[in-house]
C-alpha positions as CSV (number, residue, x, y, z in Angstrom):
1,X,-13.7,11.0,-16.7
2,X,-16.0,8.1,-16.4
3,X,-19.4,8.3,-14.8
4,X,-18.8,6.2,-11.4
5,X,-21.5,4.6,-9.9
6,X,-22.1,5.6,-5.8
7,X,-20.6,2.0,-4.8
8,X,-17.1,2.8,-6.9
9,X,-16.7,6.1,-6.1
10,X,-17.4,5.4,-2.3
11,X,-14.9,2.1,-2.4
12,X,-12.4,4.9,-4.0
13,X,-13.2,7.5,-1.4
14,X,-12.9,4.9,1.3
15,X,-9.8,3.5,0.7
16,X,-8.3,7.1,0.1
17,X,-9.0,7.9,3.8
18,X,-8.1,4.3,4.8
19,X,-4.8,4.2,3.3
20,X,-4.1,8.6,4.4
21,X,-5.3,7.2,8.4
22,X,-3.3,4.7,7.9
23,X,-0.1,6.1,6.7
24,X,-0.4,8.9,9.4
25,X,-0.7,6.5,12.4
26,X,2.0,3.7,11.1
27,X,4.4,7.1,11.1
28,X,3.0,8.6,14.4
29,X,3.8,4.6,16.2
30,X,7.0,4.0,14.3
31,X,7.9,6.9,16.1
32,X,6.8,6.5,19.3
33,X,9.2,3.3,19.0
34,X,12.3,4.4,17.9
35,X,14.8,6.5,19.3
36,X,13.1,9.7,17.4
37,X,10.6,9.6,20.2
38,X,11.1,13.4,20.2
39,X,10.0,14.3,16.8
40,X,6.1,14.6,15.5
41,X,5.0,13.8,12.1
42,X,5.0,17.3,11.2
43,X,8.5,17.3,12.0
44,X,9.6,14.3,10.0
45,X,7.2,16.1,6.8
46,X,9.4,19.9,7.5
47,X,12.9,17.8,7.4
48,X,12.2,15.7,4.3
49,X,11.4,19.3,2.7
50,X,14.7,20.1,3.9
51,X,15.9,17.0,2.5
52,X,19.7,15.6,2.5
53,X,21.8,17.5,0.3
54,X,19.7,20.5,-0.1
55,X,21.3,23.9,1.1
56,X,17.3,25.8,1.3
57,X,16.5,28.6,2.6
58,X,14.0,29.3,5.0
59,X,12.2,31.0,2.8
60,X,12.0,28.1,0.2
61,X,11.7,25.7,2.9
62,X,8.5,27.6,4.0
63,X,7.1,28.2,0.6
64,X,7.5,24.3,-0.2
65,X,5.3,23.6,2.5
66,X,2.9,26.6,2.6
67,X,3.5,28.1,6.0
68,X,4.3,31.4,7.0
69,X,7.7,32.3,8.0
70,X,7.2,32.8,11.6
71,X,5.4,29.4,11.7
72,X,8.7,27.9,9.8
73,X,10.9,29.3,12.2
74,X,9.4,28.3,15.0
75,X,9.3,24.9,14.0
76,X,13.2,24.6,12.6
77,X,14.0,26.3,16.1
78,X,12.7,23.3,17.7
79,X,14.4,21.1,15.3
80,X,17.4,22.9,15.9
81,X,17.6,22.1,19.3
82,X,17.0,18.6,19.2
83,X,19.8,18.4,16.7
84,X,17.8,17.5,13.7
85,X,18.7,20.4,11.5
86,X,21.3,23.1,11.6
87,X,21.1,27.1,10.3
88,X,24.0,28.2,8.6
89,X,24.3,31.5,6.9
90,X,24.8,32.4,3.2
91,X,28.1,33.3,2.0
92,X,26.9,35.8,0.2
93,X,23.9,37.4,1.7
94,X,24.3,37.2,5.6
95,X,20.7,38.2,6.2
96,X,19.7,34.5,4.2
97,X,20.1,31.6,6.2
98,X,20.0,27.9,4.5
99,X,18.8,24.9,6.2
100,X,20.8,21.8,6.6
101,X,20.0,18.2,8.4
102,X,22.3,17.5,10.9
103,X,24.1,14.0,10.6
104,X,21.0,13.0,13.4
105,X,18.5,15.0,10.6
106,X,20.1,13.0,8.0
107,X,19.4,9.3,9.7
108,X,16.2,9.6,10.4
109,X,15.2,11.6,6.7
110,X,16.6,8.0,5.1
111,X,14.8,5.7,7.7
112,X,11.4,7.9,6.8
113,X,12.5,7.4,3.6
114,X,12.9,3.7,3.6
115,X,9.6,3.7,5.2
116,X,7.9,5.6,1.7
117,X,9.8,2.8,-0.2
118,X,8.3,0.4,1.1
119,X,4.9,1.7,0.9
120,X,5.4,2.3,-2.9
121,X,6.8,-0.8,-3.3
122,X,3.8,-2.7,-1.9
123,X,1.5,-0.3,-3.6
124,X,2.8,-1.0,-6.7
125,X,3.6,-4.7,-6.5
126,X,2.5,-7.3,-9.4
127,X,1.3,-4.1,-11.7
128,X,2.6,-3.5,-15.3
129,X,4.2,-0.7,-16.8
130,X,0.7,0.4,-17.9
131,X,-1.2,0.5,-14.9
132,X,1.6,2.0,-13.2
133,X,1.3,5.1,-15.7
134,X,-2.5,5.1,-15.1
135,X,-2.0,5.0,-11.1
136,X,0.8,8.2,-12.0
137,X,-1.7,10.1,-14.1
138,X,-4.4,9.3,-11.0
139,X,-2.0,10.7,-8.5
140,X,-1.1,13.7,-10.5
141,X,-4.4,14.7,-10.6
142,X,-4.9,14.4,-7.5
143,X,-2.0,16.5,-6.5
144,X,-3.1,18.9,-9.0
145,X,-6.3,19.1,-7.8
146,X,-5.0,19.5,-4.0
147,X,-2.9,22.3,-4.6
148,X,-5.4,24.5,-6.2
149,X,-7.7,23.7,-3.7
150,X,-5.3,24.7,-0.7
151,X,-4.3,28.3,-2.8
């Protein structure tokens, strides 16, 4: 890695934060403005892990997003009744329950979806095929770095 100089790496830390805040509080009024008035953030993040076509189970679904099972199930309970996401039982193994978005669950995982698109988009826009692998390796290590940290 290059040595930064204080005024780089604080620009770089800065916008990090700016564009995390950011992200968090377009999501959280988006919200507040649409007819998903009763989800949280937290919900939207627990039904994109259960995504559209997935069949997961609880336990993946919890292990995807590093919570305990009891905190899981609370949380799916919720989602449950408001009609977001549905339990249905293996058809092998009755004791294993997969998750499933509901057709509600399903609209609004592709209208938080669109929402990611269009950040990426705008994030991305006027690069070339180059600094979009640089900004991929930059990400990656990030991530990489994040989950060891939160082990």
């Amino acid at each position: 890695m290059p040595e930064l100089s204080k005024q780089d790496f604080n620009v770089i830390n800065d916008a990090l934060v700016n564009v995390y805040d950011h992200i968090m509080r377009i999501e959280e009024q988006s919200l507040r403005a649409s007819t998903f008035k009763d989800v949280s953030v937290k919900d939207i993040h627990l039904i994109h892990a259960i995504s559209l076509h997935g069949h997961k189970s609880s336990t993946e679904v919890a292990q995807e997003l590093h919570l305990t099972k009891g905190t899981l199930s609370t949380n799916v309970k919720g989602l449950v009744r408001k009609g977001y996401v549905q339990r249905v039982p293996d058809r092998h193994d009755g004791r294993v329950q997969h998750l499933e978005l509901t057709n509600r669950g399903k609209l609004l995982y592709r209208a938080h979806d669109a929402f990611h698109r269009q950040i990426v988009k705008s994030f991305l826009h006027g690069m070339d095929t180059q600094e979009v692998g640089l900004i991929k390796h930059a990400l990656q290590n990030l991530e990489q770095f994040l989950t060891t940290a939160s082990k």
